[in-house]
C-alpha positions in Angstrom: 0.1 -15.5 -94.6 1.7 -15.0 -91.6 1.2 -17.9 -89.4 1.5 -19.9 -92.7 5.3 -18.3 -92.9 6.2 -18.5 -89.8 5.1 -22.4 -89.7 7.6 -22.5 -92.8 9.9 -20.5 -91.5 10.5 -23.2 -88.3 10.0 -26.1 -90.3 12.6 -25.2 -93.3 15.2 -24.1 -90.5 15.0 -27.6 -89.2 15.0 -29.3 -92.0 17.7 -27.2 -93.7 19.7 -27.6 -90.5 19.3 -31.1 -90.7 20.4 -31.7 -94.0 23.9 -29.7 -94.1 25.1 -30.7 -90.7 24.5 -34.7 -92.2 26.3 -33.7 -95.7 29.0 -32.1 -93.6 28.9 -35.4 -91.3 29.7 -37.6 -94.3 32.6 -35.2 -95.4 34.6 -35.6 -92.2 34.2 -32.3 -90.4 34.0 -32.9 -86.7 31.2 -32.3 -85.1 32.3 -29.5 -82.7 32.6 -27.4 -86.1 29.3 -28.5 -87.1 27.9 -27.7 -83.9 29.4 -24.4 -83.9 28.3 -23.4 -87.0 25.6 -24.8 -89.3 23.6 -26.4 -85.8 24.7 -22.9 -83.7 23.2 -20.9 -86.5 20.4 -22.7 -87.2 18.2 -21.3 -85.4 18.7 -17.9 -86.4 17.9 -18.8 -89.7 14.1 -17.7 -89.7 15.7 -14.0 -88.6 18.0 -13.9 -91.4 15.3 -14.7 -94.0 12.9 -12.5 -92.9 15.3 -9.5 -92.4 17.3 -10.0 -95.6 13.7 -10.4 -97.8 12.6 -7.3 -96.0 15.7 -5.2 -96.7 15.3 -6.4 -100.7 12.0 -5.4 -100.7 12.7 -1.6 -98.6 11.1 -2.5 -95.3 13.9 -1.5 -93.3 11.8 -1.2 -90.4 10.8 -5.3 -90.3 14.6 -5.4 -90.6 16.1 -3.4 -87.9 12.9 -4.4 -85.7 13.2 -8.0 -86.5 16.4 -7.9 -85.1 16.6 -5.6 -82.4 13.2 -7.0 -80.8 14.6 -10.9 -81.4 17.4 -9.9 -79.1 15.4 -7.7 -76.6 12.9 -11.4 -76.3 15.7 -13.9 -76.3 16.7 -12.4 -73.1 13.8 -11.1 -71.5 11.3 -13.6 -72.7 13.2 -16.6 -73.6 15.4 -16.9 -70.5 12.8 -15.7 -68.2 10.6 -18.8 -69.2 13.8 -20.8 -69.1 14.2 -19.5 -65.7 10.5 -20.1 -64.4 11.4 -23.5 -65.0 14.9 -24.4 -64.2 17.9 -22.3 -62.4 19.6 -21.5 -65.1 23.8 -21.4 -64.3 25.9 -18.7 -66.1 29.8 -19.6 -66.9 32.3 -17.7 -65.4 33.3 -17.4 -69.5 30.0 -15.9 -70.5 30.4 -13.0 -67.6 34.2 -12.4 -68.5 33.6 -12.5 -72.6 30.4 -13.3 -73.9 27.9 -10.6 -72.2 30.8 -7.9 -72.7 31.3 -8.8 -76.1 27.3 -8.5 -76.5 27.7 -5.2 -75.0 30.2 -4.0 -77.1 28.6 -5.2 -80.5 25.2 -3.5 -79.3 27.2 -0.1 -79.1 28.9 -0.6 -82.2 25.3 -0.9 -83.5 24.3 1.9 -81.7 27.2 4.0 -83.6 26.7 2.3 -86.8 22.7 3.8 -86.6 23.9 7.2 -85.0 25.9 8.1 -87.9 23.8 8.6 -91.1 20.7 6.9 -89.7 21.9 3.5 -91.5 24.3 0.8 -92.1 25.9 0.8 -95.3 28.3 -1.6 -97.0 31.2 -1.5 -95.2 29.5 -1.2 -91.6 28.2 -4.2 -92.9 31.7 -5.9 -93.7 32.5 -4.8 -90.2 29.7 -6.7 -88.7 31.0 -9.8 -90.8 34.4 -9.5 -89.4 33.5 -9.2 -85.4 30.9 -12.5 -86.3 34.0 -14.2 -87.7 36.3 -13.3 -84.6 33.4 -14.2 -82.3 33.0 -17.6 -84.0 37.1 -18.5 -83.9 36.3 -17.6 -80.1 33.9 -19.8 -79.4 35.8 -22.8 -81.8 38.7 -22.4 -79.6 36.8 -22.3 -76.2 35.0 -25.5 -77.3 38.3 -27.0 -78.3 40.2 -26.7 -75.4 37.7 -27.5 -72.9 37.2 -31.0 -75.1 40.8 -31.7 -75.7 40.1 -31.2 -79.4 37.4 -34.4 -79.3 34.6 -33.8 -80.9 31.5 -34.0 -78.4 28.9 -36.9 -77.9 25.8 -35.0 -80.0 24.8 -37.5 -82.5 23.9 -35.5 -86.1 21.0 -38.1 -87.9 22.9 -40.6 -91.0 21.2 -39.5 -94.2 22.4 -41.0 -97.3 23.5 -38.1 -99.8 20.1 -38.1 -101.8 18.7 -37.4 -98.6 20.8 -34.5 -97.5 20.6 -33.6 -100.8 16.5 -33.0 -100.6 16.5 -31.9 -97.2 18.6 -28.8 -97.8 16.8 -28.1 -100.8 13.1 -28.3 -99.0 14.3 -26.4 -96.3 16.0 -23.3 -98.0 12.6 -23.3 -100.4 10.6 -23.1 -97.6 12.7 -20.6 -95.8 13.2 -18.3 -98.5 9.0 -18.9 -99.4 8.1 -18.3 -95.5 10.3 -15.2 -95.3 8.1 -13.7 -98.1 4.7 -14.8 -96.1 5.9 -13.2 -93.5 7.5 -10.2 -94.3 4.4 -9.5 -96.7 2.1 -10.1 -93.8 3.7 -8.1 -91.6 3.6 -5.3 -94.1 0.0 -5.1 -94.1 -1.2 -5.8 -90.8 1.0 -3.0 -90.1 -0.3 -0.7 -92.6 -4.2 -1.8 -91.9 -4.0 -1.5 -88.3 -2.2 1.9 -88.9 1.3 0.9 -87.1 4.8 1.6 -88.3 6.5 -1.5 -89.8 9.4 -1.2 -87.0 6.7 -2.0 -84.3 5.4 -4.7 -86.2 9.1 -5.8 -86.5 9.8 -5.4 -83.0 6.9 -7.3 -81.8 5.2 -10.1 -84.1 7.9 -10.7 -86.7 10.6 -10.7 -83.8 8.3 -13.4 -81.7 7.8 -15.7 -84.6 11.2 -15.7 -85.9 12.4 -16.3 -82.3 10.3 -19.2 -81.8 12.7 -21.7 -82.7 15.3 -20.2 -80.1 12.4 -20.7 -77.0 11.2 -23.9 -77.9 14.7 -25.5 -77.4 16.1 -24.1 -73.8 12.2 -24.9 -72.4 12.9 -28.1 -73.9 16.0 -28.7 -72.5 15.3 -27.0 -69.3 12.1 -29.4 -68.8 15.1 -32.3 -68.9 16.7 -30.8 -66.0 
């Protein structure tokens, strides 16, 4: 069940991806929005599923794990392979914002769990707002260092059946993966004895992050 969700999980988030950013194509938002948001996010999809059906169902520990451990590999794992590669630059931008503004939502994380042992409803309106701020920052960056063109990534022409299909697929088998897998997780973790955060912190948080590594080592291979 859990191979079978993750493979689902990867495979809905593309074609999901693929679908929307073509619907929003044919409805005349530039691509730099697209690119920002639906293409951006994409990725993270698999995480979102997984620790959203784990919350509904009271495995807080898949949650919290899920997401804390897919940070802790996206740097440490992720980049590191990126790095074994490639040299990887870092932008004078992402050493005066980005990282500090990682920082700072990691403490406010760190508060948010310090203070009641959980994040309620408004800490979680909170966390909406700072994701809102931090995606006007990055539209703004992207639109002043292209003049306010969109950019030369290509999004695939789908006619509107198409798109239509594609987003349905993929959110089925996203929302059907994210059951495999938080389901799995849950007993492998109870069979072998371990707590469901570990669980969360290790397996979940490799599959779900395996979109985000095949990427850079794809890009990184192309120099």
């Amino acid at each position: 069940l859990l191979i079978v969700g993750f493979v689902m999980l990867i495979k809905g988030a593309d074609v999901f991806v693929d679908g929307v950013a073509a619907l929003a194509g044919k409805f005349g938002i530039p691509q730099l929005v697209i690119g920002l948001t639906i293409v951006a996010m994409g990725t993270s999809l698999p995480e979102a599923a997984v620790s959203i059906t784990a919350g509904l169902k009271g495995n807080a520990g898949i949650t919290v794990g899920n997401i804390v451990g897919s940070n802790i590999l996206n740097i440490l794992i992720i980049l590191g392979v990126t790095a074994l590669i490639t040299n990887v630059t870092i932008q004078k931008s992402t050493f005066k914002y980005e990282i500090p503004y990682m920082l700072f939502i990691t403490a406010v994380l760190l508060v948010m769990g310090a203070t009641g042992n959980e994040i309620n409803f408004v800490e979680g309106i909170v966390l909406w707002v700072l994701f809102i701020a931090y995606l006007i920052y990055l539209y703004f960056l992207a639109k002043k260092g292209d003049a306010g063109e969109d950019d030369n990534q290509s999004f695939a022409q789908y006619p509107l059946w198409k798109c239509g299909l594609f987003i349905v697929l993929g959110a089925v088998l996203v929302v059907a993966g994210s059951n495999f897998v938080v389901n799995g997780a849950t007993t492998i973790a109870r069979a072998c004895g371990m707590s469901e955060r570990f669980i969360g912190l290790t397996l979940v948080a490799f599959g779900t992050s395996l979109p985000e590594l095949v990427q850079p080592v794809s890009e990184a291979r192309k120099g």
